[in-house]
C-alpha positions, 0 to 999 in steps of 0.5 A: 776750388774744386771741380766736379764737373766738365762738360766739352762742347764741341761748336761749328760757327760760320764766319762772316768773310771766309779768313785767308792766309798764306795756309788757306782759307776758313769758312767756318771755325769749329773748336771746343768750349769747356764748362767746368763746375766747382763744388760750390756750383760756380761755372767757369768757361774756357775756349780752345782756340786749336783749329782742325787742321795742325796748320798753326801748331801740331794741335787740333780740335781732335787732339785736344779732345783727346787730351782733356779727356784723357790726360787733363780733366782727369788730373783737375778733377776733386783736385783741391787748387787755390789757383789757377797758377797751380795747373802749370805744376800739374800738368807738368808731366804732360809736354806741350798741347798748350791749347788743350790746357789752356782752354781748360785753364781759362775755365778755371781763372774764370772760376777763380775771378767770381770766387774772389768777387772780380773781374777777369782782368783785376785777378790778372792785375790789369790797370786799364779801362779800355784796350786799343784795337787792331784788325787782322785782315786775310788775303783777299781775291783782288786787289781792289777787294783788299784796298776796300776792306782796308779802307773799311777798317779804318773808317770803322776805327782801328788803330792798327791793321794787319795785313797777311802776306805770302810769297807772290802776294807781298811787296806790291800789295804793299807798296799798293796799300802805303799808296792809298794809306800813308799814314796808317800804322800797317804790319805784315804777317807772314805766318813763316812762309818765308826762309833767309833765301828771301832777305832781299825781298823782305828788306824792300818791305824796309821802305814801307814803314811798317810796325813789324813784320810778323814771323816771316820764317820758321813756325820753331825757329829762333836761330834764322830769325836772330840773322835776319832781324840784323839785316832789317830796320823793321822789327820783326815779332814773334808768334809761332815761335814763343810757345812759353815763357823759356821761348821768349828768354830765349829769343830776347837773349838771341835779338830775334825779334823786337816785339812779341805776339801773346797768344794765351792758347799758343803758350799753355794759358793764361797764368804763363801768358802773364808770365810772358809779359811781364819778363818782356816788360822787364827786357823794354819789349813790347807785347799785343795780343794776338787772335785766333778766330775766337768766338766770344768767351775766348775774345773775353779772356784776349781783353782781360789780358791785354788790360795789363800794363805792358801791352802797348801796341794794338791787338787782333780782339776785334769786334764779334760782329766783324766775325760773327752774325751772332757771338755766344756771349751778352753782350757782345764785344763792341769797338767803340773808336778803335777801342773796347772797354775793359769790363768790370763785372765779376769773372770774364765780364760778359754772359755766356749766351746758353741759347747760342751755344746750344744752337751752334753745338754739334755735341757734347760731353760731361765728365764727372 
C-alpha cells in the first residue's frame, strides 16, 4: 500500500455520565481521528485515544498533533509498505508517543484489512465470534449513586465490573459493593494512586475476592509492584507500566503482576499490541482489554483485538450507547447479554458515520 492522503480530524464528543478517577473527571472527550488514503482510493480510520491533559501518560491531543504532523505522517507518506507491521521499523528513530503512532498505524491495519478482503480481526489472527465484556464505572458522588449504577450494570449484563478506587474512596466503598454484590466478578482500579506505604490497606482489599487490583502503584514502575505483588493473594495487573512488548518481559521475569491490561494506544499500536499478547500467551498470563473513552472507530479496532485467543478475562469495550448519544460508526456497538459480536465485514466492520464525524469535528486538516 501506499498513502497520499491524511486528513486529522480533530472532535469534541460530550459523554453521556461525567467519567471520575482518582485524576478527575471528563465531560467531554476531544481526541483526533486520522483518515488516511491509498493510492487505490481505500480509506482507512484510526483513533488517537491521547486525552487533553498528560494525566494517563505524557501524551496529549496537541502532542500528538504535533507528531503526526511533523514526524509521523510525513515518514508514511508514498511510502511503499506491504504491512502494517513495517511502521514499528519506521518510526523506529522516534521514541515513545505511542498514541500518536498508533492512531496513525490503526488507519493502516484498516487499509491493510480491505485490500486483503478481511475483517479486522481475521488479518490479526482472531478465532472468536463474539467477546465478553466488561464495564469500568468511575467514582461517583454518593454511595448510593454507586451501588445504583452497579446494579444497572449488571442488570444490563456484564461480565465483569470495574470499579475506580482512590485513597479515602476504597476499602469501605468495597467492602460496601461485596455486600450488596457477593457474587459479581469486581476488580479495582487505582490508577497509581497508592505507594508501598499503604501495603496494609491494599492487603485488606485480599478479602474481597476480587479479579485483580489494577495498577495500584507508580504509572513507570516495575521494581514496587514485584514487592508488593509477594505480599498480596490478589493479582495485580498492569496498565500504565506496559508500554511495549520489553515492558511485559520484564514485568513477567520481575513477578510484578499476574494479568496484563493491552491497551492498543498505550503500546504504540496494534501490531505491538499482538506482540504483547502472544508472548503472555506463551508465559500462562492473562490478558483484556483495556479502554480509553474511545468513540466508535477505536472501540472497533478493541473487538478485533480482543478476538484473539489469549484474551480470557472481560475487557472495558462497552456499548456506544453507555457512552455516547450518538457514536460515529454504523452501526453502533451493541452488548447483546454481556457480549458483542465480532463483526466479519471487511476492514474494522463497522461504517464511519461521515455525518457524526462532521457534526462532532471542531477542524480539520489534510495532508498530502
Amino acid at each position: 500500500m501506499k498513502i497520499k492522503e491524511v486528513t486529522i480530524h480533530h472532535l469534541k464528543m460530550r459523554l453521556k455520565n461525567p467519567f471520575s478517577t482518582s485524576f478527575g473527571t471528563i465531560d467531554n472527550k476531544e481526541f483526533l481521528l486520522l483518515e488516511a488514503k491509498d493510492e487505490q482510493g481505500t480509506v482507512g480510520w484510526g483513533e488517537s485515544v491521547a486525552f487533553e491533559a498528560p494525566w494517563y501518560t505524557e501524551e496529549t491531543m496537541k502532542t500528538t498533533w504535533h507528531m503526526l504532523e511533523d514526524f509521523l505522517i510525513p515518514l508514511v507518506i508514498n511510502k511503499e509498505l506491504q504491512h502494517p507491521d513495517e511502521l514499528g521499523e519506521l518510526f523506529k528513530g522516534i521514541r515513545k508517543n505511542y498514541m500518536a503512532k498508533s492512531a496513525i498505524e490503526g488507519a493502516l491495519w484498516d487499509i491493510y484489512a480491505q485490500q486483503t478482503n478481511q475483517s479486522l480481526a481475521e488479518a490479526l489472527g482472531g478465532k472468536k465470534d463474539k467477546i465478553e465484556v466488561g464495564i469500568s464505572i468511575g467514582i461517583q458522588k454518593t454511595m448510593e449513586k454507586q451501588i445504583e449504577v452497579v446494579n444497572q450494570a449488571i442488570k444490563d449484563g456484564y461480565k465483569r465490573i470495574k470499579l475506580k478506587i482512590k485513597p479515602g474512596w476504597d476499602f469501605n466503598v468495597l467492602r460496601t459493593l461485596r455486600e450488596h454484590f457477593p457474587e459479581v466478578p469486581m476488580m479495582a482500579d487505582a490508577n497509581s494512586a497508592y505507594t508501598l506505604e499503604d501495603v496494609a490497606l491494599l492487603q485488606q482489599l485480599d478479602e474481597f475476592n476480587l479479579m485483580m487490583i489494577e495498577q495500584p502503584l507508580a504509572y513507570d514502575d516495575l521494581i514496587d509492584h514485584a514487592t508488593l505483588q509477594k505480599q498480596l493473594k490478589t493479582p495485580i495487573c498492569l496498565d500504565e507500566s506496559i508500554c511495549s512488548l520489553e515492558d511485559a518481559k520484564k514485568a513477567i521475569e520481575l513477578g510484578s503482576c499476574g494479568v496484563i491490561n493491552i491497551k492498543i494506544g498505550r503500546v504504540g499500536g496494534i501490531s505491538e499490541a499482538v506482540k504483547i499478547h502472544d508472548y503472555c500467551a506463551e508465559k500462562g498470563i492473562p490478558v483484556w482489554c483495556g479502554g480509553m473513552l474511545e468513540a466508535g472507530i477505536g472501540r472497533a479496532h478493541n473487538i478485533a483485538l480482543t478476538s484473539l485467543s489469549n484474551f480470557v478475562m472481560p475487557g472495558d469495550t462497552a456499548g456506544s450507547s453507555h457512552y455516547w448519544e450518538q457514536d460515529i460508526i454504523e452501526p453502533e456497538v451493541v452488548v447483546e447479554d454481556g457480549y458483542i459480536k465480532v463483526p466479519k465485514e471487511v476492514g474494522i466492520g463497522y461504517q464511519p458515520n461521515l455525518e457524526a464525524i462532521k457534526k462532532y469535528t471542531v477542524e480539520s486538516k489534510v495532508y498530502r
